[in-house]
C-alpha positions as CSV (number, residue, x, y, z in Angstrom):
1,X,0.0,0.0,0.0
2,X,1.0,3.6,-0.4
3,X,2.8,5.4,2.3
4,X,0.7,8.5,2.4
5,X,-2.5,6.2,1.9
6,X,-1.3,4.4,5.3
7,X,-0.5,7.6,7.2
8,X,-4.1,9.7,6.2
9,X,-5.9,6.2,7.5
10,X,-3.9,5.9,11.0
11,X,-4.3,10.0,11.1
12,X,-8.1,9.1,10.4
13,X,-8.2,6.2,13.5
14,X,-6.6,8.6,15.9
15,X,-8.6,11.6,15.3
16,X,-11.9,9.7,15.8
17,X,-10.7,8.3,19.0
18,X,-9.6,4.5,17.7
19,X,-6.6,3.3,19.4
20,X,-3.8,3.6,17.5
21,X,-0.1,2.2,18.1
22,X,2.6,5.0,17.2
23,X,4.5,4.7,13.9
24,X,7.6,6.3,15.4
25,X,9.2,6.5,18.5
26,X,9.8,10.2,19.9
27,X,13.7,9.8,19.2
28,X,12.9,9.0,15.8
29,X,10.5,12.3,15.0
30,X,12.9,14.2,17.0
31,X,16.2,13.0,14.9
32,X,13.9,13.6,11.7
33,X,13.4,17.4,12.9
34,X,17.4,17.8,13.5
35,X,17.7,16.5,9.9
36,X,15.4,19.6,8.5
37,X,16.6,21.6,10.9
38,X,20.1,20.8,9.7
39,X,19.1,20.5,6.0
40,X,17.8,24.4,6.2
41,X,21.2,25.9,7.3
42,X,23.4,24.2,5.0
43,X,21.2,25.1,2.2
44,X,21.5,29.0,3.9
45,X,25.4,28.6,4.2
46,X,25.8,26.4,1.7
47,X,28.2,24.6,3.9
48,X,27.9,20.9,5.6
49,X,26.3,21.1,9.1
50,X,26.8,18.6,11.5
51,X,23.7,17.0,13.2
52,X,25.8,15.0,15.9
């Protein structure tokens, strides 16, 4: 199945109160926002930017 199919349908369960188990942990959605974060500023520098 399509990805974005699979994440409207669990967004559609939790929003009308069905249990749900998370897709990601919180270290995982955190590391993800580091990456943007990260991904932003090098494209402003245009230098590498560490996300250690």
């Amino acid at each position: 199945a399509d990805g974005w199919f699979l994440e409207i349908a669990h967004f559609a369960k939790a929003v009308t109160g069905r249990k749900v188990k998370p897709i990601t942990t919180l270290e995982q959605s955190r590391n993800s926002v580091k990456i943007v974060a990260a991904e932003k500023e090098s494209i402003k520098t245009m230098e590498r930017v560490s996300i250690v």
